[in-house]
N, CA, C and O atoms as CSV, one atom per row, in Angstrom:
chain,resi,resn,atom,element,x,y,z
A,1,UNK,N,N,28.086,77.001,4.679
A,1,UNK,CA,C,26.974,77.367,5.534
A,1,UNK,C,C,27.524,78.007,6.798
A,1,UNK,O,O,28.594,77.623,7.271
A,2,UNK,N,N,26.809,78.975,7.348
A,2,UNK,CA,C,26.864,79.719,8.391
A,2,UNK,C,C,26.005,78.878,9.896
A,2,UNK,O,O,24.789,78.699,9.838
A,3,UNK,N,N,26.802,78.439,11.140
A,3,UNK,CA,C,25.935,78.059,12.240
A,3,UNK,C,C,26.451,79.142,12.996
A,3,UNK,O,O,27.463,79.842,12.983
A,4,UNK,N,N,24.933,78.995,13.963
A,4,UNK,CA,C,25.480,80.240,15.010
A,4,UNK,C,C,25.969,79.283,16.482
A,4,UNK,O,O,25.513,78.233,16.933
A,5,UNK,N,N,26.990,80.100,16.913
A,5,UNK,CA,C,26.754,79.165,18.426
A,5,UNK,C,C,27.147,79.807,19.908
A,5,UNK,O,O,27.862,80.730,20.296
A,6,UNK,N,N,26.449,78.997,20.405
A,6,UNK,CA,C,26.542,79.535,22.103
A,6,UNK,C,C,27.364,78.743,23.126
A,6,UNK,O,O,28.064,77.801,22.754
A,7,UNK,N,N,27.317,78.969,23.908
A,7,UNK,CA,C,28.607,78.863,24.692
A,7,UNK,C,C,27.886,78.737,26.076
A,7,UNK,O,O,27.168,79.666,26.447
A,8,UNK,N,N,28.093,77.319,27.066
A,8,UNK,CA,C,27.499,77.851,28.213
A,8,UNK,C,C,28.392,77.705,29.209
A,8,UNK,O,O,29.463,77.206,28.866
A,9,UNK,N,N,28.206,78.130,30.872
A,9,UNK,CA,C,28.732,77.639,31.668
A,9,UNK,C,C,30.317,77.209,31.480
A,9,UNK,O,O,30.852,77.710,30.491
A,10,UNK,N,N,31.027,76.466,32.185
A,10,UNK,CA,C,32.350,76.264,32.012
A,10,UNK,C,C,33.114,76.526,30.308
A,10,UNK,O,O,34.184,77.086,30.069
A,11,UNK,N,N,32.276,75.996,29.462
A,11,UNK,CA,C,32.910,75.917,27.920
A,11,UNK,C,C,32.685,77.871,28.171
A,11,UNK,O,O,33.768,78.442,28.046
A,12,UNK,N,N,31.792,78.598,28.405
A,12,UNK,CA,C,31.869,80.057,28.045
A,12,UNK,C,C,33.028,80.583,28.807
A,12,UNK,O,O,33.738,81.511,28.420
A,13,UNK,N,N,33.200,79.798,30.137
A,13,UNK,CA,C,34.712,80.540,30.826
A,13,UNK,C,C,36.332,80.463,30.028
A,13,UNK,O,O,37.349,81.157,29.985
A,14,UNK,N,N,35.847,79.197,29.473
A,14,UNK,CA,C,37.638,78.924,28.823
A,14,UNK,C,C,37.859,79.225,27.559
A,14,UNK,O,O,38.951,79.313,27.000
A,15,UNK,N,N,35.933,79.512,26.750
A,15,UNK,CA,C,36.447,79.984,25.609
A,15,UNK,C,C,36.654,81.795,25.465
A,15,UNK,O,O,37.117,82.415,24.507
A,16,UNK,N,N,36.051,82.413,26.981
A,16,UNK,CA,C,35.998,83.654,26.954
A,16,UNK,C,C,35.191,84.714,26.074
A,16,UNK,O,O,35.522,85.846,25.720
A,17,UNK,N,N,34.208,84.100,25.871
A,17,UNK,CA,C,33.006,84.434,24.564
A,17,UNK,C,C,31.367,83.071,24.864
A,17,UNK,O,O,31.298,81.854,25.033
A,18,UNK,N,N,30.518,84.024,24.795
A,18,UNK,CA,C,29.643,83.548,25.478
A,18,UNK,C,C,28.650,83.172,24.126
A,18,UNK,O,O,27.639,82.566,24.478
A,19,UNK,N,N,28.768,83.479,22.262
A,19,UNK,CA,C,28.436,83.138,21.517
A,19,UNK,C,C,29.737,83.193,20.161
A,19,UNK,O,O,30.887,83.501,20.474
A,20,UNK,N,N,29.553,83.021,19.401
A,20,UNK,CA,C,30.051,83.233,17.760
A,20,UNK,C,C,29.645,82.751,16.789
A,20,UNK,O,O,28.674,82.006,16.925
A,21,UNK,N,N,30.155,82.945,15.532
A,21,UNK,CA,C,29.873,81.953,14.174
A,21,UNK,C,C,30.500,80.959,14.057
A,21,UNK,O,O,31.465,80.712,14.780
A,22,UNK,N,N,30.129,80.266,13.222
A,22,UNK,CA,C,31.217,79.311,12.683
A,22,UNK,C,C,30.661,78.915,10.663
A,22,UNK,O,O,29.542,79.013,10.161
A,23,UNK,N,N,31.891,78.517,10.061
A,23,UNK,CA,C,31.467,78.337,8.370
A,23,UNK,C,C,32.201,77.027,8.261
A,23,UNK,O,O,33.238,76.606,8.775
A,24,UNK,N,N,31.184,76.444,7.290
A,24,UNK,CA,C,31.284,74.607,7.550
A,24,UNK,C,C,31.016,74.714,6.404
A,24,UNK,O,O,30.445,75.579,5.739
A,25,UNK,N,N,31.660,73.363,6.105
A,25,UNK,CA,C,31.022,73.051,4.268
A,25,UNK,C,C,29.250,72.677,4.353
A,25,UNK,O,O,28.628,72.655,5.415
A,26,UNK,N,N,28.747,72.450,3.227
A,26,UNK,CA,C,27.533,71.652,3.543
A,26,UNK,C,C,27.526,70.834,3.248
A,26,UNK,O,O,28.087,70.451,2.221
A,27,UNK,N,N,26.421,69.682,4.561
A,27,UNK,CA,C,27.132,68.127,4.775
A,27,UNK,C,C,27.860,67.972,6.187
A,27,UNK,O,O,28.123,66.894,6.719
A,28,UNK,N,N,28.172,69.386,6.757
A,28,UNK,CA,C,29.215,68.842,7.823
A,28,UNK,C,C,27.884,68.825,9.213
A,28,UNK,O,O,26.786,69.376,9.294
A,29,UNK,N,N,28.653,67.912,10.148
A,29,UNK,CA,C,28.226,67.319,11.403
A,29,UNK,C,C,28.044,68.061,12.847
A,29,UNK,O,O,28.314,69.261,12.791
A,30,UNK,N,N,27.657,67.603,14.073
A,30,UNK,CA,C,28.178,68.370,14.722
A,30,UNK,C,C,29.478,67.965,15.147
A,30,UNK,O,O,30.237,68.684,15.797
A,31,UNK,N,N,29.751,66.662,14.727
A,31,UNK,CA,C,31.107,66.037,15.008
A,31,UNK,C,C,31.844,66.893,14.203
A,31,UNK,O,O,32.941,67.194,14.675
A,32,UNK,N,N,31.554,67.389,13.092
A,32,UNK,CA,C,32.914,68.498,12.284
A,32,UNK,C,C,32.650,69.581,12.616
A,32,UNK,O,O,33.677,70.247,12.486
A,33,UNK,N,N,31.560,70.406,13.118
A,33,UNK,CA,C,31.579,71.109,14.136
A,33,UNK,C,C,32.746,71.142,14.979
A,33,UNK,O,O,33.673,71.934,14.810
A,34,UNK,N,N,32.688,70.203,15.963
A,34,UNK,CA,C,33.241,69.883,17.225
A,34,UNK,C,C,35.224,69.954,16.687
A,34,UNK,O,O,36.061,70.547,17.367
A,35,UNK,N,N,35.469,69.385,15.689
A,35,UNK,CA,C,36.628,69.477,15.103
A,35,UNK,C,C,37.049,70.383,15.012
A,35,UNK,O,O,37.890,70.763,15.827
A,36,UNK,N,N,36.556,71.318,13.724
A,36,UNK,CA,C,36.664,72.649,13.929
A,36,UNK,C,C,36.800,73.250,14.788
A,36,UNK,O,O,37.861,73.851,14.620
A,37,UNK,N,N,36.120,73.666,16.241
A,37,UNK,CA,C,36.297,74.111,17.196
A,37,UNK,C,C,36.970,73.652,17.912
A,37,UNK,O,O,37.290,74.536,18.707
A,38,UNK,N,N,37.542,72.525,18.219
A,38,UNK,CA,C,38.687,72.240,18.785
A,38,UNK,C,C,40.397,72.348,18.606
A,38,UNK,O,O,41.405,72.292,19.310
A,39,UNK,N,N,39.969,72.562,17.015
A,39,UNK,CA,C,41.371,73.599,16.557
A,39,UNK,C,C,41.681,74.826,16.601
A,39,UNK,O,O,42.763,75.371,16.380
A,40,UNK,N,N,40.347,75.394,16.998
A,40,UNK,CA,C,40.035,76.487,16.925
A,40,UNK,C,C,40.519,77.274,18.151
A,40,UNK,O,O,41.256,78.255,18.255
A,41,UNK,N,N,39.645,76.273,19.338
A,41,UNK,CA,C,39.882,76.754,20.775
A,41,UNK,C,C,40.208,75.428,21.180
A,41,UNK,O,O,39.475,74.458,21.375
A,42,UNK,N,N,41.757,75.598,21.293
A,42,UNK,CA,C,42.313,73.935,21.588
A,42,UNK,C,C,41.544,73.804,23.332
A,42,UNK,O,O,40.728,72.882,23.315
A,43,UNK,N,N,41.592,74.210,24.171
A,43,UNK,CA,C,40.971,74.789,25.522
A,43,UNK,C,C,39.704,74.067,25.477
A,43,UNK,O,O,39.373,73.863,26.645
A,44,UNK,N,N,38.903,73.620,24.728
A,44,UNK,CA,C,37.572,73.139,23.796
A,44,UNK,C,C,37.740,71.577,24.139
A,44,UNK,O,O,37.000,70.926,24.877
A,45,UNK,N,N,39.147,71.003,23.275
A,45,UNK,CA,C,39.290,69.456,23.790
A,45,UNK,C,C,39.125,68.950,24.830
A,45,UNK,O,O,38.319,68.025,24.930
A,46,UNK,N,N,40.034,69.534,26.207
A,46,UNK,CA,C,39.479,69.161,27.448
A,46,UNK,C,C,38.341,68.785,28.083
A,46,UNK,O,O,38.536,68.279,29.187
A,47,UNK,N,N,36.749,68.911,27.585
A,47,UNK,CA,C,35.858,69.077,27.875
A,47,UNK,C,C,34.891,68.769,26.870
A,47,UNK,O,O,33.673,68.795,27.044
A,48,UNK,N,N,35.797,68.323,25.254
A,48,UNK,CA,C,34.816,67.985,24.316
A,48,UNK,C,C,34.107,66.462,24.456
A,48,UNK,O,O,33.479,66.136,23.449
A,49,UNK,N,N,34.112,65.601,25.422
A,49,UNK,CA,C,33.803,64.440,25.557
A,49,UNK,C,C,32.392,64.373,26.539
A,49,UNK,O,O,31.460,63.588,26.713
A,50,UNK,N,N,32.764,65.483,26.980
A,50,UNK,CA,C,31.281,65.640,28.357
A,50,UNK,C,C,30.435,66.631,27.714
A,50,UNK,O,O,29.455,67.077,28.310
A,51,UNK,N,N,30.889,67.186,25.978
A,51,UNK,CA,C,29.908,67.811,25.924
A,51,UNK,C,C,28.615,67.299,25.643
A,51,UNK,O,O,28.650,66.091,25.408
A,52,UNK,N,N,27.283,67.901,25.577
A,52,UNK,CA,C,26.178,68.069,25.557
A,52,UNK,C,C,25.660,68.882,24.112
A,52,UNK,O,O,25.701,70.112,24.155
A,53,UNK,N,N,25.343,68.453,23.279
A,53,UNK,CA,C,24.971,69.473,21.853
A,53,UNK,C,C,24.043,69.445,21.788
A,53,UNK,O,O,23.383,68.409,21.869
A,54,UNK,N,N,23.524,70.739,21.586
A,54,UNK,CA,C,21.875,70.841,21.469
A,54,UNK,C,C,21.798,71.920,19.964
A,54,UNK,O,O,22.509,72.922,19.878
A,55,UNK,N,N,20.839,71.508,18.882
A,55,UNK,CA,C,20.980,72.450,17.801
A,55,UNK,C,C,19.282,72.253,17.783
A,55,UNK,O,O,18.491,71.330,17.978
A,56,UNK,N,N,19.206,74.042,17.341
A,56,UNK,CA,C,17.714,75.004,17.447
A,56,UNK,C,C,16.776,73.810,18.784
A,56,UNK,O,O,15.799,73.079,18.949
A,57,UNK,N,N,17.731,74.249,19.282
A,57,UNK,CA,C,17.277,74.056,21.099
A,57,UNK,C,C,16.729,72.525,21.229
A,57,UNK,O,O,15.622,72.482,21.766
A,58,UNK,N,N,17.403,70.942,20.757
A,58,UNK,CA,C,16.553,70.168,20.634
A,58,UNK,C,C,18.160,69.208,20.582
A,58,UNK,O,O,18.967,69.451,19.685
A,59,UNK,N,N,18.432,68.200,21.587
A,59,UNK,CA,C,19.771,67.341,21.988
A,59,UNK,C,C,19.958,66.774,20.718
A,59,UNK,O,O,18.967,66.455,20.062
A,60,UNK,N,N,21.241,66.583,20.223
A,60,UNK,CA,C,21.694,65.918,19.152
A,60,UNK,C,C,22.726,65.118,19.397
A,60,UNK,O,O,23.565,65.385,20.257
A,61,UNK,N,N,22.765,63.819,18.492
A,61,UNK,CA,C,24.096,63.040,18.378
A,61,UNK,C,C,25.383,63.520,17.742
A,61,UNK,O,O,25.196,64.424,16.929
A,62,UNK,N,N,26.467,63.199,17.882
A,62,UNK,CA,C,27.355,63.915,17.001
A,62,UNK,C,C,27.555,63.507,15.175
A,62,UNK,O,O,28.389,63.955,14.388
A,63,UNK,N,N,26.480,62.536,14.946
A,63,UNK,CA,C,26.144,62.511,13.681
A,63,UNK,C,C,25.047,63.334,12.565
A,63,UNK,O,O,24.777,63.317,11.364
A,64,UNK,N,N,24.633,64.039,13.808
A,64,UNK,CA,C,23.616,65.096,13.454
A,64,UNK,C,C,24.177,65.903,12.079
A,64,UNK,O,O,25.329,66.332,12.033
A,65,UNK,N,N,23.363,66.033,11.134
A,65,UNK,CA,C,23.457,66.971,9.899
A,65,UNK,C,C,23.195,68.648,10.369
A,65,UNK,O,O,22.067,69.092,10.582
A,66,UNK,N,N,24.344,69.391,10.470
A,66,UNK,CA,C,23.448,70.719,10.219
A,66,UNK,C,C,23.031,71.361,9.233
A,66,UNK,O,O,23.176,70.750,8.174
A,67,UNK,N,N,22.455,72.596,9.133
A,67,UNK,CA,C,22.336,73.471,8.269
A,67,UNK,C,C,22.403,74.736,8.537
A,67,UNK,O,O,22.849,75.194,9.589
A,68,UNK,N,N,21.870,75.523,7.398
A,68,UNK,CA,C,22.873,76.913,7.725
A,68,UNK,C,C,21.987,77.460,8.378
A,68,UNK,O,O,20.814,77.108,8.252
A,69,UNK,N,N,22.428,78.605,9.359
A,69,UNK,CA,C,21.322,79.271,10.035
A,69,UNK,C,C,20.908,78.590,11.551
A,69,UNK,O,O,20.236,79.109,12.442
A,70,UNK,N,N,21.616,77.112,11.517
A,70,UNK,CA,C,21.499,76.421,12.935
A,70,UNK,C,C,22.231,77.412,13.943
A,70,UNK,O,O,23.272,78.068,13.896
A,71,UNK,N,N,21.041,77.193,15.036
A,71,UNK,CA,C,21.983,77.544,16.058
A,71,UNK,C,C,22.164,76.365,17.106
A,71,UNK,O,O,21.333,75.539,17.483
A,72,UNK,N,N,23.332,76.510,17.421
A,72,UNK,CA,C,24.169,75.066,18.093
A,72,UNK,C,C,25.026,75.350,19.344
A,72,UNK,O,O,26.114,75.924,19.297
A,73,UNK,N,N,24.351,74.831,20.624
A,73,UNK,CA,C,24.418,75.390,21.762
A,73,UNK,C,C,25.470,73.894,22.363
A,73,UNK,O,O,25.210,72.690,22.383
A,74,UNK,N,N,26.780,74.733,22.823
A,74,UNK,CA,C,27.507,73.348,23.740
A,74,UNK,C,C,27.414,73.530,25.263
A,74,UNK,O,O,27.605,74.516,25.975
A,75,UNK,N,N,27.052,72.243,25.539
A,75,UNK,CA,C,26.482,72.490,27.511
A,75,UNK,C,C,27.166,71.617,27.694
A,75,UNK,O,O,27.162,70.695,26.879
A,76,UNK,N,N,27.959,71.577,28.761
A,76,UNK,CA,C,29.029,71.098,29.744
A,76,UNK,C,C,28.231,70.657,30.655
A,76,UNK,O,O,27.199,71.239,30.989
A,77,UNK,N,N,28.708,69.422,31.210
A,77,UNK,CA,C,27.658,68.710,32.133
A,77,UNK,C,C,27.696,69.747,33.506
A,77,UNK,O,O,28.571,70.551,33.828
A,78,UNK,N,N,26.555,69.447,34.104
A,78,UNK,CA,C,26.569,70.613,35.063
A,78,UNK,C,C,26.549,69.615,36.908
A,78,UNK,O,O,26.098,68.502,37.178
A,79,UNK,N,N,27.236,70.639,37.785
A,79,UNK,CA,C,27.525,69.012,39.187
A,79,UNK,C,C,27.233,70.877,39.909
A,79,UNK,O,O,27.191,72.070,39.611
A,80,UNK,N,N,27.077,69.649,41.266
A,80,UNK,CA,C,26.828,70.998,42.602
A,80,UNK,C,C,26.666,69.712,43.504
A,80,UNK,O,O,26.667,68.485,43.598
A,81,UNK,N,N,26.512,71.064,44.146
A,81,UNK,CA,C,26.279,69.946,46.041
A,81,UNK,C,C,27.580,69.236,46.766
A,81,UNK,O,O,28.765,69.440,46.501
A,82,UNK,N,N,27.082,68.432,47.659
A,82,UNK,CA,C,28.095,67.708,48.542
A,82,UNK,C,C,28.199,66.254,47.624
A,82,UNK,O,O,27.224,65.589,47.275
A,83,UNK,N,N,29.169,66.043,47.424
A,83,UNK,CA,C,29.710,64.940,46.802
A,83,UNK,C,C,29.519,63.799,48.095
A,83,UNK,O,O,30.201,63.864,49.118
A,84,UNK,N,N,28.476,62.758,47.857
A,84,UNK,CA,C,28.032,61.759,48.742
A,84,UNK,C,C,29.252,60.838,49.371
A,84,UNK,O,O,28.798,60.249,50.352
A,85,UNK,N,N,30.425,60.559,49.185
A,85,UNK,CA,C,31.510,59.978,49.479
A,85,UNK,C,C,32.011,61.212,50.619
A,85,UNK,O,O,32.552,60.832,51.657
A,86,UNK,N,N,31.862,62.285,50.442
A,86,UNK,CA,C,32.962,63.319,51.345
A,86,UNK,C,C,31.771,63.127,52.365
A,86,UNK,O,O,32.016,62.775,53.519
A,87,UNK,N,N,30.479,63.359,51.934
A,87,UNK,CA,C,29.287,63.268,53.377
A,87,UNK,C,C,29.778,61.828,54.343
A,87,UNK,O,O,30.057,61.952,55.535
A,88,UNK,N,N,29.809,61.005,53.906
A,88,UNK,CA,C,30.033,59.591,54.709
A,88,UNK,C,C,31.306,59.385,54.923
A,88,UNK,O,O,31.498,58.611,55.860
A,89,UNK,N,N,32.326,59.812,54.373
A,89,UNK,CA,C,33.258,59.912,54.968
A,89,UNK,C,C,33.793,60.811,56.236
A,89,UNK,O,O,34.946,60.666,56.642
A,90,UNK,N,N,32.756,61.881,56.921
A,90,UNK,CA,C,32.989,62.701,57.571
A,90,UNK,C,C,31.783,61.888,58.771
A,90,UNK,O,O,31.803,62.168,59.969
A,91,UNK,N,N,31.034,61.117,58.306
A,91,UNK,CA,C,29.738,60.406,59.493
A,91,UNK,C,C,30.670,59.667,60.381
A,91,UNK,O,O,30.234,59.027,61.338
């Protein structure tokens, strides 16, 4: 089976590609997903623990079944602002 996938935010900077394919047996996970792509784009491991999987736009576990034609979006947790420790440490 054929999944499609996207790429956001930090995972799109290190993988340098903002979508692609991927070919999985059928039966495979997003956890064999995630395998795959981590051999793939070793750069991927660093950050595969905070990922976020979302397939045809809807959060999944990494036991999730795909199928072909999924599209399977990885989101990297997302931070901003003043980190509340540096604010009170400067009061």
């Amino acid at each position: 089976m054929q999944v499609r996938l996207r790429f956001f935010a930090s995972v799109r900077e290190k993988l340098h590609r903002h979508e692609a394919t991927c070919s999985l047996p059928d039966g495979a996970t997003v956890r064999d997903l995630l395998d795959e792509l981590c051999r793939e784009y070793p750069a991927l491991a660093d950050v595969r623990r905070a990922l976020r999987v979302a397939v045809n736009q809807e959060y999944v576990d990494l036991g999730h079944a795909l199928s072909d034609n999924d599209e399977v979006a990885l989101i990297p947790p997302v931070s901003g602002g003043t980190d509340v420790r540096d604010r009170f440490a400067r009061d």
